[in-house]
C-alpha positions as CSV (number, residue, x, y, z in Angstrom):
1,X,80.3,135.1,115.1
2,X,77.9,136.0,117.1
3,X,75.2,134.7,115.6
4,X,76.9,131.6,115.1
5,X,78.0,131.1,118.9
6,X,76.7,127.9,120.4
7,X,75.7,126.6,116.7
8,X,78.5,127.2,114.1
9,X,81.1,127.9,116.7
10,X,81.8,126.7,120.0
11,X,81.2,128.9,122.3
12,X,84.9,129.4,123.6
13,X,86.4,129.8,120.1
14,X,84.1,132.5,119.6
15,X,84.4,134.6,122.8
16,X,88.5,134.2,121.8
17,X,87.6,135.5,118.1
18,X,85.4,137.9,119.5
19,X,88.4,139.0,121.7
20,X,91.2,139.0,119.0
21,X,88.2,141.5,116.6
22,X,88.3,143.5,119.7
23,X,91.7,144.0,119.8
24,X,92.4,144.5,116.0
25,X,92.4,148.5,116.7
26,X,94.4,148.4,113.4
27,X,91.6,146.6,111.5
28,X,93.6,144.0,110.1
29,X,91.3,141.2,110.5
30,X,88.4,143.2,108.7
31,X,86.9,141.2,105.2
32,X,87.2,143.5,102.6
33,X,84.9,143.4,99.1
34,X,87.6,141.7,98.0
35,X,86.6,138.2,99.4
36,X,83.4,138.6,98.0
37,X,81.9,135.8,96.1
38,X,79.0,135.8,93.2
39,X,76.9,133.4,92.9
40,X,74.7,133.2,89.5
41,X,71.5,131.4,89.9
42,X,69.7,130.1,87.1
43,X,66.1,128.7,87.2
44,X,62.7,129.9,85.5
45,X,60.8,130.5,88.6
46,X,60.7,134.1,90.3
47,X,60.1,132.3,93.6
48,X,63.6,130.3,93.7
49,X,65.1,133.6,93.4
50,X,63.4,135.2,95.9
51,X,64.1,132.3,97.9
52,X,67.8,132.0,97.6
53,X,68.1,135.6,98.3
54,X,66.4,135.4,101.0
55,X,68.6,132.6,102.7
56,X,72.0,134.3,101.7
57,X,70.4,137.6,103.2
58,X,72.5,137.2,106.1
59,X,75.6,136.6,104.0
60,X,77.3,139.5,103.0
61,X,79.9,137.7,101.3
62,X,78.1,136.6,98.6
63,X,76.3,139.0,96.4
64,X,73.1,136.9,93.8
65,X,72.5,137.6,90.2
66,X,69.4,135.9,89.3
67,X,68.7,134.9,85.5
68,X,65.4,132.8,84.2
69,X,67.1,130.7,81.1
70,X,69.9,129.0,80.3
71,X,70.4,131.4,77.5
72,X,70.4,133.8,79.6
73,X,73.0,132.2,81.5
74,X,75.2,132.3,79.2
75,X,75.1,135.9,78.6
76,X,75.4,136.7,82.2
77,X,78.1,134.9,81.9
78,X,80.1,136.6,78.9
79,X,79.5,140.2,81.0
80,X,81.5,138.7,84.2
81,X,82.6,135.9,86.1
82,X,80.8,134.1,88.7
83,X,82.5,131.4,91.1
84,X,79.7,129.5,91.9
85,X,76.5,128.9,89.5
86,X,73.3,127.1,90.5
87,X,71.4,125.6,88.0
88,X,67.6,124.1,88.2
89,X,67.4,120.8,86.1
90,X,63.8,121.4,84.7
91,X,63.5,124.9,82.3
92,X,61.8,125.4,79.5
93,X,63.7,125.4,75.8
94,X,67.3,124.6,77.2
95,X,67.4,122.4,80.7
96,X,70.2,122.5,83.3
97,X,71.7,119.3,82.2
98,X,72.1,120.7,78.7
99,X,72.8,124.1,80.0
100,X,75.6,122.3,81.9
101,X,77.4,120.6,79.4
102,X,77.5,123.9,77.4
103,X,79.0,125.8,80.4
104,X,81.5,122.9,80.3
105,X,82.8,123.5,77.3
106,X,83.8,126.9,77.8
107,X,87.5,127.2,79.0
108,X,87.3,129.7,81.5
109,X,84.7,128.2,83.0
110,X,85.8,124.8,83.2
111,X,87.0,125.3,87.2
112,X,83.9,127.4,88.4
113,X,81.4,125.2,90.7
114,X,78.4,124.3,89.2
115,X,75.5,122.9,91.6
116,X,72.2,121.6,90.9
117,X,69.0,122.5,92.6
118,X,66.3,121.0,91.6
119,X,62.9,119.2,92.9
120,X,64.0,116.0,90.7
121,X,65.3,113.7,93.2
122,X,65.4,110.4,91.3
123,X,69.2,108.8,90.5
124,X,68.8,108.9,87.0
125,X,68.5,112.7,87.4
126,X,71.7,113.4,89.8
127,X,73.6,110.9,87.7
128,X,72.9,112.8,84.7
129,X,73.6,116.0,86.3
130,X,77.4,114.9,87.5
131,X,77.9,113.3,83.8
132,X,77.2,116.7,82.7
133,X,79.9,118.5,84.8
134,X,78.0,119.6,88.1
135,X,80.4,119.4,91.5
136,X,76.9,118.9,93.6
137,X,73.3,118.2,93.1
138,X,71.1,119.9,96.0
139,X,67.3,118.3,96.4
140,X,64.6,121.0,97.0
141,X,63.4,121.4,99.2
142,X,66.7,123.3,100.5
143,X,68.1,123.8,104.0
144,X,69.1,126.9,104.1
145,X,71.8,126.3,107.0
146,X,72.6,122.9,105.0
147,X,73.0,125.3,101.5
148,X,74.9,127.8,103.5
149,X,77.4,125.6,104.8
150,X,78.3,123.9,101.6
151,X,78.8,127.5,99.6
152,X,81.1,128.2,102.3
153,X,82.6,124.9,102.7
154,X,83.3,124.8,98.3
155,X,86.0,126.7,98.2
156,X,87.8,124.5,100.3
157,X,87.5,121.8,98.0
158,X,88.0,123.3,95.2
């Protein structure tokens, strides 16, 4: 809240959430592990993890399991649940798009939010990747406080 005051928050909401924390002597308004969220990311390059980790470093909610393959994806994904993935259109052997569709198809996984990041911008490319399933398609370069406020806006919408 802090951090946020004068940029997330306006700056009297915060001093009065600031001033209700203070109070809470009984700890009630605390976040416990329990509201926190995974996040599988899926793309070939090292650097793309790094990167994501890096902006979410400041969000303890969240906690990032990186994989390099669609394949690998999917047994990430048989080992535990994940409630939002983000997929890079452009891998080697199986792509997001297909990747996608194959996530789609499994049950328990039709709800979870899928988003795209990837450096392909063109139309054909974000149609294809809402055709096969995605909820969003993000265009790299990211914005970190863009990328930040639409994980924590997605549950809202979904």
């Amino acid at each position: 809240i802090l951090k946020g005051r004068g940029t997330q928050f306006d700056p009297e909401i915060a001093d009065i959430m600031l001033q209700l924390m203070e109070e809470d002597k009984n700890y009630t308004m605390r976040q416990t592990d329990s509201l926190q969220r995974k996040i599988l990311v899926v793309d070939d390059e090292e650097m793309n993890h790094k990167m994501l980790s890096h902006i979410m470093k400041d969000e303890p909610r969240y906690e990032i399991v990186a994989v390099k393959s669609g394949h690998d994806a999917l047994k990430e994904l048989n080992r535990e649940r994940f409630d939002l993935i983000f997929l890079d259109v452009m891998m080697p052997e199986k792509d997001g798009i297909e990747t996608c569709q194959d996530l789609r198809q499994i049950k328990e996984l039709q709800n979870t939010l899928i988003v795209f990041l990837s450096a392909r911008s063109e139309e054909f490319s974000q149609l294809a990747g809402f055709q096969a399933g995605a909820n969003d398609y993000v265009v790299k370069i990211i914005k970190p406080r863009i990328l930040i406020s639409k994980i924590n806006f997605f549950p809202l919408l979904f």
